[in-house]
PLY file of the C-alpha trace (Angstrom):
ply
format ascii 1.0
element vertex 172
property float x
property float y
property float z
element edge 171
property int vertex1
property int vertex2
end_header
0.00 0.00 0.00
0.87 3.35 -0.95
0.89 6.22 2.14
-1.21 8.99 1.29
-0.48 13.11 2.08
-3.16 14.42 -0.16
-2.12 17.85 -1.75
-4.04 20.79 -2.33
-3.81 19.61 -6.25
-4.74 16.40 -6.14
-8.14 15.02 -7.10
-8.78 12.07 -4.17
-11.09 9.43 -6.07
-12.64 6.85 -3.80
-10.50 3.17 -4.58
-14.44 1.77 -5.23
-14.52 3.67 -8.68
-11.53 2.95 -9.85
-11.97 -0.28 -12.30
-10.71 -2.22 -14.63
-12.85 -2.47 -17.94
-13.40 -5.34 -20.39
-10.51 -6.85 -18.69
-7.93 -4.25 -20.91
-8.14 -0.88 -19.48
-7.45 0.89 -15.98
-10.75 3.58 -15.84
-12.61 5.70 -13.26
-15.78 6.09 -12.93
-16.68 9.31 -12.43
-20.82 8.58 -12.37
-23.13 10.16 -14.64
-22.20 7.23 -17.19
-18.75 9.24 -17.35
-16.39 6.29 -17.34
-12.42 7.63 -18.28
-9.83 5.80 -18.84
-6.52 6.43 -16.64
-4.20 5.54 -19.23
-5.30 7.57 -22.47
-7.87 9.51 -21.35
-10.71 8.78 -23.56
-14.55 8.49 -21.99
-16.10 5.46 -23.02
-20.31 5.33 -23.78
-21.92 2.97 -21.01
-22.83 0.41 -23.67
-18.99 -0.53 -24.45
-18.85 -1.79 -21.24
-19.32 -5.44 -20.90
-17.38 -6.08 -17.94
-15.24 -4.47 -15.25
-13.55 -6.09 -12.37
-11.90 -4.55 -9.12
-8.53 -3.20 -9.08
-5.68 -5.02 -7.41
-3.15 -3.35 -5.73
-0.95 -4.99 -8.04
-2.60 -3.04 -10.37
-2.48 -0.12 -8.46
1.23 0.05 -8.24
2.04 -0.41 -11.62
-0.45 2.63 -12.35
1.76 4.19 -10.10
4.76 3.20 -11.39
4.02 4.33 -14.81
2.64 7.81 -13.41
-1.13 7.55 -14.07
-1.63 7.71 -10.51
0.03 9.81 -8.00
-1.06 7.33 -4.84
-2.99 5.53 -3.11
-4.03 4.36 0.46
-7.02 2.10 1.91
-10.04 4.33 0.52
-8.69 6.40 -2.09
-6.87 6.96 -5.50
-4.74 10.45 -6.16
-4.46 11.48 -9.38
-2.73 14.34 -10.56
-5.30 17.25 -11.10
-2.93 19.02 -14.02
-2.62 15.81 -15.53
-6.43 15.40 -15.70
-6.91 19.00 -16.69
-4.24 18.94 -19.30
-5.81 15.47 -20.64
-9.11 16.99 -21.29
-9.27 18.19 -24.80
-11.91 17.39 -27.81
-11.87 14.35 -29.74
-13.94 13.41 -32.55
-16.54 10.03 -32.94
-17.40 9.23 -36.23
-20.24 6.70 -36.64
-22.16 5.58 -39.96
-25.81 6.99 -39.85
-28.34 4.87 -41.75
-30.82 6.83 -42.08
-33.24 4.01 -40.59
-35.41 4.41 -37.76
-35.65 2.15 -34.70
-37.99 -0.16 -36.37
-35.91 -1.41 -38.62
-32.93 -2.15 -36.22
-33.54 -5.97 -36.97
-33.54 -5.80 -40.22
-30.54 -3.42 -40.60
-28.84 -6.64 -38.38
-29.98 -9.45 -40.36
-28.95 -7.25 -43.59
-25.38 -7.12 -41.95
-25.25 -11.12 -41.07
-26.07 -11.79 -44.78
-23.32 -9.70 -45.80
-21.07 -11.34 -43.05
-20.15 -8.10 -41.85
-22.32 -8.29 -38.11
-19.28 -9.45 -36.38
-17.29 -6.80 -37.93
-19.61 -3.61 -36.28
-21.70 -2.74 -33.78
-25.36 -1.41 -34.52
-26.90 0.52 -32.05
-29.65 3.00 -31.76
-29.09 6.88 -31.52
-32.09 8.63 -30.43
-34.60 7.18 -33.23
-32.13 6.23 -35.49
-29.90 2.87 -36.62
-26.32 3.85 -36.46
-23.03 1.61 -36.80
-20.23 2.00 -35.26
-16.61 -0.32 -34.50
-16.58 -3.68 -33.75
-16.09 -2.67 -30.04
-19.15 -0.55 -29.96
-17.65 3.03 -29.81
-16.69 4.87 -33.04
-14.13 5.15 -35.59
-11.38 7.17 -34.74
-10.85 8.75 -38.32
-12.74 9.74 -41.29
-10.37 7.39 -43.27
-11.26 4.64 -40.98
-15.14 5.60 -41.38
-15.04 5.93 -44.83
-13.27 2.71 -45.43
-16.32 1.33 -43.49
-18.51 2.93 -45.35
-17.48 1.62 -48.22
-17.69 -1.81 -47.30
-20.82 -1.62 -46.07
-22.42 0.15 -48.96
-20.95 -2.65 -51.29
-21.70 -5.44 -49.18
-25.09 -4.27 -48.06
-26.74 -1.70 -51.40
-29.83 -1.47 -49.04
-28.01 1.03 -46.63
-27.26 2.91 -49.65
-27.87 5.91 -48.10
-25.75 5.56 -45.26
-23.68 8.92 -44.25
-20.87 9.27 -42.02
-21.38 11.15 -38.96
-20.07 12.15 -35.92
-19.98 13.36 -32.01
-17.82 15.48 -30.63
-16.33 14.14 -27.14
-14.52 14.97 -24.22
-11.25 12.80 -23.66
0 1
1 2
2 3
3 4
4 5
5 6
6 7
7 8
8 9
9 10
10 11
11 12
12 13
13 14
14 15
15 16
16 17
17 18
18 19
19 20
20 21
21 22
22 23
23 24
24 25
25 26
26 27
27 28
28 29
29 30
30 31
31 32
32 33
33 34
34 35
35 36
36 37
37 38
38 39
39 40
40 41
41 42
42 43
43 44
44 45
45 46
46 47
47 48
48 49
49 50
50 51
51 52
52 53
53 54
54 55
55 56
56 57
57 58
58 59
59 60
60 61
61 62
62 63
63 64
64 65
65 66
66 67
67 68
68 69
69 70
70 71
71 72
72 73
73 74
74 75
75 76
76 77
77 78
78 79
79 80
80 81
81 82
82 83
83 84
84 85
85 86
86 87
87 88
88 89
89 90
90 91
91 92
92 93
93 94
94 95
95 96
96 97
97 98
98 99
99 100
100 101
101 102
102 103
103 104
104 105
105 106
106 107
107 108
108 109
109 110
110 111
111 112
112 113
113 114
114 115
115 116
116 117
117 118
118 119
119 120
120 121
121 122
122 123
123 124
124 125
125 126
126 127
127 128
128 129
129 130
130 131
131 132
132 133
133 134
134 135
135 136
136 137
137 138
138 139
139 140
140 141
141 142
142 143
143 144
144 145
145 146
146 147
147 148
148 149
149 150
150 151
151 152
152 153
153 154
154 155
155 156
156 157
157 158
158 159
159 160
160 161
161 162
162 163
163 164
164 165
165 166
166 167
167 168
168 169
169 170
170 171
């Protein structure tokens, strides 16, 4: 265990939200469904997570060791607060938009299995629309990677032919 002498600039996390996600990535969860990562600082959507486990304090040190963590004691993480401020900055989603509503989620799925593409995206409802995004469920990092989707799709699947490429602006 780690002694603790919280500074004035630390944020103090309780050790209960701090997580490991889909068995790959150190996060904390800051409620809200706001769920960051520690290690790159990206938020991930509350339907990309399909599991999350406690930390150890194995894990804990080697956070500490490779300075995504300042400390930690019985109840509580440290992190750095410039290194949290600093990480915040805008990063861009970008999704493929089908232009369907709701009601034709299954069918937009059963369009994809055909096409053996299903396993390679993940369709999801936006507000009343079908939408597809990565594999892993959150979206493409690039328009090249989008596009490139896009363009598989449309030639696998000429019923989403009028699929457009859209995006969200996040905070990471």
């Amino acid at each position: 265990m780690m002694l603790s002498n919280p500074q004035f600039s630390d944020i103090q996390v309780p050790r209960d939200r701090i997580f490991v996600l889909n068995g790959q990535d150190f996060v904390v969860d800051w409620g809200e469904d706001r769920v960051e990562s520690l290690i790159s600082s990206r938020y991930y959507p509350v339907d990309a997570i399909k599991s999350r486990h406690k930390i150890t304090l194995y894990e804990l040190d080697q956070l500490v060791n490779g300075g995504y963590v300042l400390r930690y004691d019985d109840d509580y993480v440290y992190l750095d607060v410039n290194r949290t401020a600093n990480a915040i900055e805008q990063q861009r989603q970008y999704y493929l938009h089908t232009r369907y509503t709701k009601p034709h989620l299954d069918e937009i799925i059963e369009w994809l299995r055909a096409a053996n593409l299903y396993e390679s995206y993940a369709v999801r409802t936006l507000e009343n629309f079908v939408i597809i995004r990565g594999k892993n469920g959150l979206g493409f990092r690039s328009l090249e990677d989008v596009e490139a989707a896009r363009q598989l799709v449309l030639s696998a699947v000429p019923q989403l032919s009028q699929t457009v490429i859209a995006f969200v602006d996040v905070f990471a």
